[in-house]
C-alpha positions in Angstrom: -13.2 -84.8 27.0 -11.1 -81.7 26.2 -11.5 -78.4 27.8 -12.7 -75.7 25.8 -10.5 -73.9 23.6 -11.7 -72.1 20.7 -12.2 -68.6 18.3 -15.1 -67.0 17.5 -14.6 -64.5 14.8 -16.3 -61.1 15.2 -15.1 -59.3 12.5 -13.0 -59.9 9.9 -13.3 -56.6 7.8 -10.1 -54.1 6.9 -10.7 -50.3 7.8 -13.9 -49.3 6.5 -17.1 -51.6 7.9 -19.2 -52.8 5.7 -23.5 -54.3 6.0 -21.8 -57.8 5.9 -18.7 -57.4 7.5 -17.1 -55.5 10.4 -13.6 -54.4 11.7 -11.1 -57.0 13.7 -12.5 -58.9 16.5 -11.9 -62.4 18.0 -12.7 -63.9 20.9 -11.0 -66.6 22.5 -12.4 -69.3 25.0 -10.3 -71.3 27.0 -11.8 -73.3 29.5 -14.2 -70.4 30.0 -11.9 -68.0 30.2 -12.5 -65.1 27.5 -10.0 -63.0 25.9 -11.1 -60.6 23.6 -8.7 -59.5 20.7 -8.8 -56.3 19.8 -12.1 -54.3 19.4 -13.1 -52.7 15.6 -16.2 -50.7 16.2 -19.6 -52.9 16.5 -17.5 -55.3 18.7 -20.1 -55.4 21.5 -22.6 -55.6 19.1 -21.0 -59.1 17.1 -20.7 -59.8 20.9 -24.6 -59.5 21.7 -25.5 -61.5 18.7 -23.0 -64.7 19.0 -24.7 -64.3 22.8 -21.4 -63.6 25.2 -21.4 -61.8 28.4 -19.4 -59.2 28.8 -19.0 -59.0 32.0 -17.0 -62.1 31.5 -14.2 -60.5 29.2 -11.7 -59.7 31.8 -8.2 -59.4 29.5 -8.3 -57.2 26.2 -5.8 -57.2 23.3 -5.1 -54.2 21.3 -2.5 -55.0 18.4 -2.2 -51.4 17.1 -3.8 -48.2 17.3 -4.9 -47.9 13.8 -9.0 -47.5 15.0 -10.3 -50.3 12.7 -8.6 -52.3 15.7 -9.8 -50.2 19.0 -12.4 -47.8 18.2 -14.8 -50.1 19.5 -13.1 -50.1 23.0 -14.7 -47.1 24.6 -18.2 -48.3 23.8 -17.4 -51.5 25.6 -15.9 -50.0 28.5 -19.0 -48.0 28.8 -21.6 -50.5 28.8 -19.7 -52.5 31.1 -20.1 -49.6 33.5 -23.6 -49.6 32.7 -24.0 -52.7 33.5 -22.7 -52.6 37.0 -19.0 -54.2 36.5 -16.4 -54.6 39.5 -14.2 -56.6 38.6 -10.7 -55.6 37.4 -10.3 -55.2 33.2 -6.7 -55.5 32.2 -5.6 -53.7 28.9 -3.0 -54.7 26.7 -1.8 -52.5 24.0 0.8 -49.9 22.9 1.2 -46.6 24.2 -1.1 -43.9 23.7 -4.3 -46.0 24.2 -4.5 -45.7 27.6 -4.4 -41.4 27.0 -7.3 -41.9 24.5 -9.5 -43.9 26.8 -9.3 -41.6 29.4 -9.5 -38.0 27.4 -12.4 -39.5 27.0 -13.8 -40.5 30.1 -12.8 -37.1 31.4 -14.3 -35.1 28.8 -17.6 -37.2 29.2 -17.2 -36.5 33.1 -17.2 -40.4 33.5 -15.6 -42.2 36.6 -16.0 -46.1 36.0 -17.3 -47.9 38.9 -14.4 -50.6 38.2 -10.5 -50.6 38.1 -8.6 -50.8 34.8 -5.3 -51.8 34.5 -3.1 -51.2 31.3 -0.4 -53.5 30.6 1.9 -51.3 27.6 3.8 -53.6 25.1 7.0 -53.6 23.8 6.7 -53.3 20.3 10.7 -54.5 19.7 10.8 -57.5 21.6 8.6 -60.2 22.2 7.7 -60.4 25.6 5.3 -63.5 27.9 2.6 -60.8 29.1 0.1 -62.7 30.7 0.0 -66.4 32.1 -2.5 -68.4 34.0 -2.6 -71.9 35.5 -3.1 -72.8 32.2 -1.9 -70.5 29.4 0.9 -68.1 28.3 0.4 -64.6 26.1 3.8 -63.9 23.9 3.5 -60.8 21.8 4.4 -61.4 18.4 6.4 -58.6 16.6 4.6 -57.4 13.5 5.5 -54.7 11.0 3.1 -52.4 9.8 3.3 -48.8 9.4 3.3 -47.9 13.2 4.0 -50.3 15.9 1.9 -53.5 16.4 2.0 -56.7 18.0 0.6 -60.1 17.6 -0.2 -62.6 20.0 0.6 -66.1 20.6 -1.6 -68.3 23.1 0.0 -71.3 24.1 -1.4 -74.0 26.5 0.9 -75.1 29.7 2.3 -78.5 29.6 -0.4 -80.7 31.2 -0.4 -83.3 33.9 -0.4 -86.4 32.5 -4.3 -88.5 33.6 -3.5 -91.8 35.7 -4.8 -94.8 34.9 -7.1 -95.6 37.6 -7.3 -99.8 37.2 -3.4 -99.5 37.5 -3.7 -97.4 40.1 -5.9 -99.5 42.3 -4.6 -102.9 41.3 -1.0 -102.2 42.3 -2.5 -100.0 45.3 -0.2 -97.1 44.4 -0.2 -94.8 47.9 -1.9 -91.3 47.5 0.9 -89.8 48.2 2.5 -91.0 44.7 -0.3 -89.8 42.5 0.7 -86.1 42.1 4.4 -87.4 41.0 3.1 -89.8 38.7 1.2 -87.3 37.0 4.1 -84.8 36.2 6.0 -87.8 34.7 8.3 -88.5 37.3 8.3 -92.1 39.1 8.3 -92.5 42.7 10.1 -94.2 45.5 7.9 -95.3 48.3 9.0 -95.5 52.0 10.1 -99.5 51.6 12.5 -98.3 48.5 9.6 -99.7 46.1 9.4 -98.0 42.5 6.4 -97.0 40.6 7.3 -95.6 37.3 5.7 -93.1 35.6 5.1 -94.6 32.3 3.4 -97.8 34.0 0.6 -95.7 35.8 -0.3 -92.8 33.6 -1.9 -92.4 30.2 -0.8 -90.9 27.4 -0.7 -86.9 27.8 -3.5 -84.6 26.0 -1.8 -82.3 23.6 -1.0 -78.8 24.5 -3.0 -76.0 22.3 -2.1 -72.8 20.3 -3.2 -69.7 18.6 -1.4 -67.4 16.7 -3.2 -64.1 15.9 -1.3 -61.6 13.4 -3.0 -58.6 12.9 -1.6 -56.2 10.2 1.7 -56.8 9.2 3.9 -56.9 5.8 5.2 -60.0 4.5 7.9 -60.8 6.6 9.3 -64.4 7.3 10.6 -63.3 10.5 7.3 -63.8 11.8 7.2 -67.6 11.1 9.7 -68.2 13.3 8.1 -66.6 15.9 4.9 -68.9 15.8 5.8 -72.1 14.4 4.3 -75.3 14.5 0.6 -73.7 15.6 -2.2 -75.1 16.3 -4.1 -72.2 14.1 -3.1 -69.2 12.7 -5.2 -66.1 12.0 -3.2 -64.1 9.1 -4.6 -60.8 7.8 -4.5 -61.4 3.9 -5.9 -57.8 2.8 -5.0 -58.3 -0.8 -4.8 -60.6 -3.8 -1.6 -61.0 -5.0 -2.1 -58.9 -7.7 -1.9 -55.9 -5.7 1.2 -56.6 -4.5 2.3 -53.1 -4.9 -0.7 -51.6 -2.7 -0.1 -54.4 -0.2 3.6 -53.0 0.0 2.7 -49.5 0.0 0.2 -49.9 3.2 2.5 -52.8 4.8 -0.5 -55.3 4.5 -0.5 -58.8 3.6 -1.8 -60.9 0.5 -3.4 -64.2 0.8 -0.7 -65.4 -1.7 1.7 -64.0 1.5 -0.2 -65.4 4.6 -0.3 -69.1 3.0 3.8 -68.7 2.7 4.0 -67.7 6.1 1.4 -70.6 7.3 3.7 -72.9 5.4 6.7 -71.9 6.5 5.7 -71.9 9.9 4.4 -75.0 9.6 1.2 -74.6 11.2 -2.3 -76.7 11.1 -4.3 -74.7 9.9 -4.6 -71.0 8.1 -7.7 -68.6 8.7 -7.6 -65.7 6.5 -9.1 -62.0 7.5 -9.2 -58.3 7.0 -10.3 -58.4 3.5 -10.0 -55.1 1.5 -13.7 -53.6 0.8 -13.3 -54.1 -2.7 -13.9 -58.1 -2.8 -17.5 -59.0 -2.0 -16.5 -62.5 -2.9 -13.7 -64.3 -0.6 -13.4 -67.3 -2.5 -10.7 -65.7 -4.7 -8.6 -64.9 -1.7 -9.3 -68.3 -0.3 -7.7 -69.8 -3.7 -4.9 -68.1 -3.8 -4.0 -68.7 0.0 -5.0 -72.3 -0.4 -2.6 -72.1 -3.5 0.8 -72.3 -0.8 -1.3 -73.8 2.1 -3.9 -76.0 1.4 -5.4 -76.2 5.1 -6.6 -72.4 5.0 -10.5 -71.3 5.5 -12.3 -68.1 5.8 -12.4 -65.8 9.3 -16.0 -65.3 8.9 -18.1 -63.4 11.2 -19.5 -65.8 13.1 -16.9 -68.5 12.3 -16.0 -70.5 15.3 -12.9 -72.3 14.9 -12.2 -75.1 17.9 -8.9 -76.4 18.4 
């Protein structure tokens, strides 16, 4: 059975909140390891209600500083102090937030009882910024009106499983197993050879997720995240106001299924809807209209790769 690696959506709004839908934020579970990304206000609420601690979050991913995407950081950071965190909190985002977090803690006379550490992107250049025993972060370059950055989560390359009957009937030594299982044969001490191939099973896929936050319509970015697992694409707009889209460097849905199809991913999610629709099926349409493997981000919405 497959480790764990999945997105819950916790808000999927644009700038302004709304009773049904609030401002960007995902979380994402792999193997129990939780990455949030980025933090609208009412973050730690969404967090509350889909019931995940947050004491487990350890990494956070800012894309931009526009404050439909942060301004629910502080409050976060605060009730983690309230509720007794130690452990280290790493920060990843563009400059300035780290100035904003802590005007704040200094005006509010408040010295956290654990360490943060802020890890400053490149905007320019995509850069690895985090890696595990078992994933990668890339920053994806976006291009919005001030500087923002996607991510890309990309599983390592697994060992491949042995197959244990093999294994036992050919009494392959211990010795070999951990050679088998990164696809390279062995040679035992009497020159005998157990290949790879004849003692292993075939290798579990590696995993992806592509999270672009605001951005223009650029098919620069496809190239940067191709062949996906899932893509989260903002789609703001219908088509028809291309002109607004444009003029705010936001996305349509037309836009993010081009970009999904281009980039040949598996699937599309669409998010950050514009206020003005109350019904998403139009936006689902039209992105469905260039990539027909596209669904809603909907609060709540938990997407498992």
């Amino acid at each position: 059975m497959s480790s764990r690696f999945e997105v819950t959506i916790l808000g999927s709004s644009s700038a302004t909140p709304t009773s049904r839908r609030f401002p960007t934020a995902q979380l994402l579970n792999v193997s129990e390891r939780f990455f949030l990304i980025d933090c609208g206000e009412g973050a730690q609420i969404q967090l509350r209600r889909y019931k995940v601690r947050f004491q487990r979050i350890n990494h956070i991913f800012i894309s931009h500083l526009h404050g439909d995407h942060y301004l629910g950081l502080m409050g976060l950071i605060s009730s983690m102090q309230l509720l007794g965190r130690k452990k280290e909190l790493v920060i990843y985002s563009p400059k300035g937030l780290q100035e904003i977090i802590e005007v704040q803690l200094s005006i509010s006379a408040t010295e956290l009882n654990y360490p943060v550490k802020w890890v400053e992107l490149n905007p320019e250049v995509p850069e690895m910024i985090y890696e595990d025993s078992q994933i990668t972060v890339t920053t994806v370059i976006l291009h919005h009106r001030i500087p923002c950055c996607g991510f890309l989560f990309r599983e390592k390359k697994k060992l491949l499983s042995l197959d244990k009957v093999r294994i036992t009937e050919d009494k392959v030594p211990v010795q070999a197993y951990f050679t088998l299982k990164s696809g390279d044969n062995f040679t035992d001490e009497n020159g005998r050879v157990f290949l790879s191939k004849d003692y292993t099973l075939p290798q579990s896929r590696s995993r992806s997720y592509a999270f672009c936050s605001d951005t223009r319509f650029d098919l620069r970015v496809a190239e940067q995240i191709e062949g996906v697992d899932l893509l989260y694409h903002e789609a703001t707009f219908l088509h028809e106001l291309l002109d607004r889209a444009e003029k705010t460097a936001h996305s349509t849905a037309k836009e993010a299924g081009i970009i999904a199809r281009t980039a040949k991913v598996q699937k599309l999610a669409i998010g950050h809807f514009s206020v003005r629709y109350n019904d998403m099926e139009p936006l689902l349409a039209e992105a469905k209209s260039e990539f027909a493997n596209t669904e809603i981000a909907d609060e709540g919405k938990l997407f498992q790769i």
